[in-house]
C-alpha distance (Angstrom), angle and dihedral (degrees) to the residues before:
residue distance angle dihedral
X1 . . .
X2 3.95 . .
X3 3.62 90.9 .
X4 4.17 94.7 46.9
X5 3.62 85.2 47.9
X6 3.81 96.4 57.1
X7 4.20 90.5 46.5
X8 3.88 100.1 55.8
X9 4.63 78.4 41.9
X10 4.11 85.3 52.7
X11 3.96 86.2 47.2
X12 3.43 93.2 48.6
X13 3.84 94.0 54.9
X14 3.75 92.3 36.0
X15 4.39 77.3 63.8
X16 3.56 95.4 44.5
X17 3.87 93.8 47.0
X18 4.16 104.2 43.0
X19 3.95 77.6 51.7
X20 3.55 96.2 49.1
X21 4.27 81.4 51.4
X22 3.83 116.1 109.2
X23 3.78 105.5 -109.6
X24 3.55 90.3 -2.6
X25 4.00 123.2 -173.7
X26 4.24 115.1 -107.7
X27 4.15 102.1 -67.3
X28 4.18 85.1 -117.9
X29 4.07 87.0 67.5
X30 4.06 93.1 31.6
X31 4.16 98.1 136.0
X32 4.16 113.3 -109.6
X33 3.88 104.5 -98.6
X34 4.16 97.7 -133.4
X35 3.61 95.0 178.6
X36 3.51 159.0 18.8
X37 4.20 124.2 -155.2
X38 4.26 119.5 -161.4
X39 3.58 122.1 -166.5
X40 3.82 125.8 -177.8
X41 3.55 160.4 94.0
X42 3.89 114.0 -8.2
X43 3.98 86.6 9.7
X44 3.87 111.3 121.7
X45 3.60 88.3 -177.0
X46 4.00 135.4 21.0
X47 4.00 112.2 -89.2
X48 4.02 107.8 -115.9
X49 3.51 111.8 -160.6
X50 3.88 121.7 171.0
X51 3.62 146.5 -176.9
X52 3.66 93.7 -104.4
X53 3.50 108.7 43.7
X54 3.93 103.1 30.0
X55 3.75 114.9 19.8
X56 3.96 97.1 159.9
X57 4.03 87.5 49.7
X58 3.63 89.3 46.0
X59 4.02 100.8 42.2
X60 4.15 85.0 41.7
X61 3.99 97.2 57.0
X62 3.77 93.6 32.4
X63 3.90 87.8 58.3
X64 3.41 90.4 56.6
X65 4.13 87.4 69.9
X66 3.41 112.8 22.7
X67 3.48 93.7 91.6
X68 3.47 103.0 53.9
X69 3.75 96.3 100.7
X70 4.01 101.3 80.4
X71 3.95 90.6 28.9
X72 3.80 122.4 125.7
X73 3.72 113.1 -124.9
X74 3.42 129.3 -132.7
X75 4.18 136.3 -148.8
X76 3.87 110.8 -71.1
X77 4.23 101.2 -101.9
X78 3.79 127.3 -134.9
X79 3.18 122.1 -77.5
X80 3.49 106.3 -127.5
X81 4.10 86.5 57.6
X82 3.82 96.5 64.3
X83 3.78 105.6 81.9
X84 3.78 115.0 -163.4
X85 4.03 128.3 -2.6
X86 3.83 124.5 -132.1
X87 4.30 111.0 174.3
X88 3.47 111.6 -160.7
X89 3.79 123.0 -156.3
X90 3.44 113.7 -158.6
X91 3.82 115.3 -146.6
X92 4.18 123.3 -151.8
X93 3.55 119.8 -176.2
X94 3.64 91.4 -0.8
X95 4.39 91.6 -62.3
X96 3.98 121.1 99.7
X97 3.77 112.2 -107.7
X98 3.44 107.1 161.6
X99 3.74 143.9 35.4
X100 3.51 136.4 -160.2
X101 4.12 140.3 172.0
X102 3.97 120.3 -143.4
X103 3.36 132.2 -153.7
X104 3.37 112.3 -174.0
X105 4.14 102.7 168.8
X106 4.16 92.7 44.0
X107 3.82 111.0 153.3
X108 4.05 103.2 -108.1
X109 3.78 96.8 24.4
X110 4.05 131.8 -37.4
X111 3.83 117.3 -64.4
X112 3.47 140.8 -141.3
X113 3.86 122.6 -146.5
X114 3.92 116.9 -174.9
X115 4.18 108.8 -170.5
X116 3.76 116.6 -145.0
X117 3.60 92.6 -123.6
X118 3.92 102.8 85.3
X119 4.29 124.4 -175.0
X120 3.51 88.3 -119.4
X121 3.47 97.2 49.6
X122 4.04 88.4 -122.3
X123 3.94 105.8 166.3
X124 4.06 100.1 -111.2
X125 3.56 140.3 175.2
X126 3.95 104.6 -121.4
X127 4.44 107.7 -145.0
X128 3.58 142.5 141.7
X129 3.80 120.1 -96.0
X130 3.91 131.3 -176.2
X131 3.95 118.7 -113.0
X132 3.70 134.4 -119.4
X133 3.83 108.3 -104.1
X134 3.50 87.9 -115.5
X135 3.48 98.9 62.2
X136 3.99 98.4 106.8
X137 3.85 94.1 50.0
X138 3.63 92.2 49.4
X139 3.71 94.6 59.7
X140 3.68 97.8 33.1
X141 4.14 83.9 56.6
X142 3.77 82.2 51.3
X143 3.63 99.9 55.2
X144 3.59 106.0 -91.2
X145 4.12 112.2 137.3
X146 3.84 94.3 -115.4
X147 3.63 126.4 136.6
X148 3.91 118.7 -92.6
X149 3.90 107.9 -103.4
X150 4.01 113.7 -149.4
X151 3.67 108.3 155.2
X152 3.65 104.6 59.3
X153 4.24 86.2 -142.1
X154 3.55 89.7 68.3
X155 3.83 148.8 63.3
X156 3.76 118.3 13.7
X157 3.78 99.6 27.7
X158 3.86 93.6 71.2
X159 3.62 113.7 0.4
X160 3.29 90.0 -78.1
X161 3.69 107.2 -50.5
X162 3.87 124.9 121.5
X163 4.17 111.8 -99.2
X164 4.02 77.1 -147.0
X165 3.31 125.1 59.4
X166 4.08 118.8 -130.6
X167 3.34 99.1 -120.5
X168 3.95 88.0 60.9
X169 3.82 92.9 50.2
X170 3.71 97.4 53.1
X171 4.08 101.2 29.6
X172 3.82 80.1 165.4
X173 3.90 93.1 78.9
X174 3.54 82.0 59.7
X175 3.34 99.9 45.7
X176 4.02 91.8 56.2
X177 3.77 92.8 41.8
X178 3.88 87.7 58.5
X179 3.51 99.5 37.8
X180 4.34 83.5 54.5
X181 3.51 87.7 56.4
X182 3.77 95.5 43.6
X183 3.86 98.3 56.6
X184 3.15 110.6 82.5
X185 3.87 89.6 51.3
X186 3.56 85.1 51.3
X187 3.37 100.7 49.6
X188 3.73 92.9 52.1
X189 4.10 94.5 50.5
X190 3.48 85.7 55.8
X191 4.05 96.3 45.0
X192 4.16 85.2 52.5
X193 4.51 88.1 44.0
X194 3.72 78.6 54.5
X195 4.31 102.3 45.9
X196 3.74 86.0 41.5
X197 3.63 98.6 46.7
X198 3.96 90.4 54.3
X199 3.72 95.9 41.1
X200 4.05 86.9 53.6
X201 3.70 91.8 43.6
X202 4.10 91.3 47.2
X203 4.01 91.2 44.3
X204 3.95 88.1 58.3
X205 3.34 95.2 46.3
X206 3.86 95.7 47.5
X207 4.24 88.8 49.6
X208 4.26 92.1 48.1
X209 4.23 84.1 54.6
X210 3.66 88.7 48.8
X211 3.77 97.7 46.3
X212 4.30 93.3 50.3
């Protein structure tokens, strides 16, 4: 059931990527995409995932492209921000068409690089685009040597630094830092509440005496 389930989600993204495809043909006679290579750092040999043997894998990475074709794109970063490579080819009918470079651990978010030159010789546009958030776990589930990535406010969506700072995720630390600082002020508006209090209470009753 797992497995069928993962085939009609690899159709599905084979649809959503031959549309995405510069002067694509109709989506009824889009080509079957049968694989999907990935190259990179701490690879000692290309990733092969395919359509029979690793759907999920296949569906997973491939989503991380397929909708590249409407996307806005954004200024090329710095270098030195981008963290590790992975290209991906992506295979249909068993020839490479398309080509793609992931960054996964980009400062500010993961990011998406598509080069001009293109396997199937396909006239493209080449840009910058940003990456889905789930970029790093797709590839790590895939093979690639990255870091797991549990708290969705960490890892690939800035290098590894939180989007939100600390201190705004756990306002109570603040709260009780404040509140330490605050006591002894505190303590000593409610010691003078108290003196007054009595000395208003004793006043009254030392003017009803007189007035008997």
């Amino acid at each position: 059931m797992a497995h069928r389930f993962w085939r009609r989600a690899l159709a599905v993204a084979t649809l959503a990527f031959a549309m995405a495809l510069p002067s694509a043909a109709p989506a009824a006679a889009a080509p079957e995409i049968t694989a999907i290579t990935i190259e990179g750092e701490g690879l000692d040999e290309a990733l092969r995932l395919t359509a029979e043997e690793r759907p999920a894998h296949l569906a997973s990475v491939l989503d991380q492209v397929s909708w590249l074709g409407n996307a806005h794109k954004t200024a090329a970063p710095k270098e030195e921000t981008l963290g590790p490579r992975y290209t991906v080819v992506v295979f249909q009918d068993g020839e490479p068409k398309q080509t793609f470079d992931l960054y996964p651990l980009a400062e500010g978010g993961p990011r998406v690089y598509r080069p001009k030159e293109q396997p199937s010789k396909r006239k493209t546009s080449e840009g910058w685009f940003l990456g889905r958030l789930s970029m790093s776990e797709s590839l790590r589930s895939a093979g690639a040597p990255l870091p797991e990535q549990i708290d969705p406010l960490s890892g690939g969506i800035g290098g590894g630094e939180r989007l939100i700072p600390e201190e705004a995720i756990n306002p109570g630390s603040e709260f009780g830092e404040a509140f330490d600082v605050l006591r002894p002020a505190l303590l000593l508006n409610v010691g003078l509440i108290t003196v007054i209090t009595g000395s208003i209470a004793g006043l009254a009753l030392y003017v009803r005496r007189r007035t008997r």
